[in-house]
N, C-alpha and C positions, 0 to 999 in steps of 0.2 A: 342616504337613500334618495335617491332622483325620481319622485316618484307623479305621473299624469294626471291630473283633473282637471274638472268643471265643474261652474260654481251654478247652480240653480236655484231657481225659486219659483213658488206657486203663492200668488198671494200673498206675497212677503216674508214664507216661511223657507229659509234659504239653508240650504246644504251644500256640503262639497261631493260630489261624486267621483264613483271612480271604476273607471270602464273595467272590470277583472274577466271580459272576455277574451283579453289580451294578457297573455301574463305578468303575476302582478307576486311577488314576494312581499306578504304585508301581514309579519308575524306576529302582530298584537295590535288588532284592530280598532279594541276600547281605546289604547292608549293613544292610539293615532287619533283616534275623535276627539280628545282631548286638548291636544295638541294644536289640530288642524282648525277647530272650532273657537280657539282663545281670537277675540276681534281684536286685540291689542298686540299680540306676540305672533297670533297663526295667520289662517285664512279669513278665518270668520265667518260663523254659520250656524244655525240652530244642531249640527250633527253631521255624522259621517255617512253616506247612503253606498253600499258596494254593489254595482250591474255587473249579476253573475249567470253564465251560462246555467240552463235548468233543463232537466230529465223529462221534465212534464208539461213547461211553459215555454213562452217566447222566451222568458229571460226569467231571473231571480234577483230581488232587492234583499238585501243586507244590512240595516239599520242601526246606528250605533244614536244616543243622545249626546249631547256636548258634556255630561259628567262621565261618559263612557260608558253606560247603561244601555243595555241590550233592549229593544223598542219591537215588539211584535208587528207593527204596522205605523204607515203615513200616510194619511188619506190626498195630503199634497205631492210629500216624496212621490207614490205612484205614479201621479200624472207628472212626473219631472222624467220617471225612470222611463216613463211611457214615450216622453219625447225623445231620450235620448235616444232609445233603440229606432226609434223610426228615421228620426233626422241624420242619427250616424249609419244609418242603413245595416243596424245586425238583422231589424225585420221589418220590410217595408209590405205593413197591412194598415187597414183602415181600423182595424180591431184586432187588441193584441189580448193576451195570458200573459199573467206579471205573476208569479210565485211569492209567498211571503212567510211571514212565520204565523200569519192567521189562513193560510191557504191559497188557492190559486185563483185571483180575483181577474173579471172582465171589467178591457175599460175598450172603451168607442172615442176616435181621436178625429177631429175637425184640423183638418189639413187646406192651408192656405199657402203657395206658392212652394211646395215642396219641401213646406216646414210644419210641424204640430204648434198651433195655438190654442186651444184648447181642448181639454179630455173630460169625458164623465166615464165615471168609475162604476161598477157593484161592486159596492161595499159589504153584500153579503144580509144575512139577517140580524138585526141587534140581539144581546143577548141582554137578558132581561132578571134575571134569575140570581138573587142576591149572592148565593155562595160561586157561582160562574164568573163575576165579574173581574175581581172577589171582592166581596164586601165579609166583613165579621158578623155581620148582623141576620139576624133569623128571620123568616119569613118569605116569600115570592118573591115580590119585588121592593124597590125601596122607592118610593114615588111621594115627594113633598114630604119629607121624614125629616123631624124636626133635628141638627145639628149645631150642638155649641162650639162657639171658636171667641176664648174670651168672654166679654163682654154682648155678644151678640149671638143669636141665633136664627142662622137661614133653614130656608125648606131646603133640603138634596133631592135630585133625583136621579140616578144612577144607572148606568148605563153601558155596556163593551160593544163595542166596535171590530172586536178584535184584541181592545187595550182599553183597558179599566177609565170610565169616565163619570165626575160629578157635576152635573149643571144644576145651578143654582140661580135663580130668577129675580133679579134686583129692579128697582124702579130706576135707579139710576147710574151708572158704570164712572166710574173714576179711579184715576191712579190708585190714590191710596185704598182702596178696597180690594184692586184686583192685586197690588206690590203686598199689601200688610196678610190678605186672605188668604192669599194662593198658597203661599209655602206650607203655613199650618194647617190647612186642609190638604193638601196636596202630601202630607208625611200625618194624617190623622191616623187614630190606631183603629178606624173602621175600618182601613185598606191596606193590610197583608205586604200586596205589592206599590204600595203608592199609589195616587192616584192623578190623571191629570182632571184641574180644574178650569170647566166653564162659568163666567158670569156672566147672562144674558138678559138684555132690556128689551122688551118689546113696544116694536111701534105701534102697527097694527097684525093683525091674525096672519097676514104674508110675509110679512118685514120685521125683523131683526136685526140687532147688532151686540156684539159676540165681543169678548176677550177672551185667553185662554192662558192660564199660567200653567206650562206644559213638566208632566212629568222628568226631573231631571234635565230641564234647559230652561228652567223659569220663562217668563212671557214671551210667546212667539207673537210675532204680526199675524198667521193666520194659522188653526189646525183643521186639516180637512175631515177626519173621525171623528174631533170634536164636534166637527158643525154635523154630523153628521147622527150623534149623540144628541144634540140640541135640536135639531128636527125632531126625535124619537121622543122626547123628555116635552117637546110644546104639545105633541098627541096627546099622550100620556097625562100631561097635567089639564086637560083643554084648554092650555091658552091659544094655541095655533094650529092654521091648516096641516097637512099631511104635505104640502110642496110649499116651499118659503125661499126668498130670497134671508138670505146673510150676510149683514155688513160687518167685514173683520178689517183689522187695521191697516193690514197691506191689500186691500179688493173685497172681491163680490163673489161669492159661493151662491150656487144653486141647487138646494137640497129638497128629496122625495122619495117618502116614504109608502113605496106602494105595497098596496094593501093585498094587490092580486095576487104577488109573490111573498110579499115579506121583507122585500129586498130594498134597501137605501140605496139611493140612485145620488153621485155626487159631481157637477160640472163647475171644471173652474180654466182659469187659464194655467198656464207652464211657460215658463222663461230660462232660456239659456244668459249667466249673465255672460261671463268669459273661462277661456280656461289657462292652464300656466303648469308648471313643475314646483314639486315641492322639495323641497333641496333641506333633509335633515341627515 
């Protein structure tokens, strides 16, 4: 199979994409992500992302994770998918409709020399509502709810985006918290379907800095629904404003939680790195 992509990243959270407005024979697409995503044997990437023509949108993304797991949403993929339709010209607007498996979301694209460099997204409302997210647990919501892992016990506070999320609020972020943490809460039996985890340090009420060990791709350089969860979860617990900057390993997210709609507002940049044939 000779097959086209490009490799992108937002924020350091890098996918392979693959233009399927063009025809594309790609009959087993978990196994491709697999494949394509090994940094040693493939391409190399957090996952497989498919740009597909849509009924109802400018276009349709198709999300695969690098264990081959079907992903409801990317709050960075989006703004990846968002440049490539603009920059490869399938729709050259200043504001597009991106289709997803959480619905048909608006992003608004900051174009500089006939290229997209940065997008913010509506992300939509959080869903808040423990058995929607899904969590196991009874109740509204799950907001600083005490969680054993081992020896240690953090606050959760729980959140969808779209895609199931735990942020959990530490004094201080380091490898081994986020490598030894993330997996066993990340497959804890609160969460049905898995969950992806945040751990977040705050500097001050505006500033933040984020890790995320992501559902079925262990730690990305950056999740955009995450941070976008992590805005939701600093309301929520009052540690932080309703609009914060995000410092994640690969850049700078700009997250806002407006209150007039409801609606998570998320801006970051989009990079094309290169693209090439896959030859399996």
């Amino acid at each position: 199979m000779n097959l086209e992509f490009t490799k992108m990243h937002g924020a350091g959270n890098d996918y392979i994409y693959v233009n399927c407005f063009e025809p594309k024979e790609i009959e087993n697409p978990a196994e491709l992500a697999i494949e394509v995503s090994n940094r040693n044997t493939g391409i190399g990437g957090d996952g497989l992302i498919l740009i597909k023509p849509s009924s109802t949108a400018d276009a349709a993304m198709e999300m695969y994770n690098a264990d081959g797991s079907r992903a409801e949403m990317c709050g960075n993929g989006i703004r990846c998918v968002a440049k490539y339709v603009f920059d490869h010209g399938i729709a050259k607007k200043d504001s597009l409709e991106i289709e997803t498996d959480n619905g048909v979301l608006s992003v608004d694209l900051t174009v500089e020399g006939d290229l997209v460099s940065h997008v913010r997204v509506d992300l939509g409302e959080p869903i808040l509502e423990a058995s929607q997210i899904p969590t196991t647990l009874t109740g509204r919501q799950v907001v600083d709810h005490g969680i054993q892992i081992d020896d240690r016990t953090f606050q959760a506070t729980c959140v969808s985006m779209g895609n199931p999320h735990c942020v959990i609020f530490v004094d201080h972020l380091d490898d081994a918290l986020v490598q030894y943490y993330g997996p066993l809460l990340e497959n804890h039996s609160w969460f049905p379907n898995r969950v992806n985890v945040e751990f977040v340090e705050v500097l001050d009420r505006r500033t933040l800095r984020q890790r995320t060990w992501e559902r079925g791709s262990g730690e990305t350089l950056a999740c955009g629904t995450g941070a976008g969860a992590v805005c939701v979860a600093g309301v929520l617990t009052k540690r932080t404003d309703a609009s914060v900057k995000i410092h994640l390993l690969g850049g700078d997210l700009e997250l806002e939680w407006r209150q007039s709609d409801n609606h998570v507002y998320k801006t970051g940049p989009a990079r094309e790195v290169f693209s090439g044939i896959w030859k399996n």
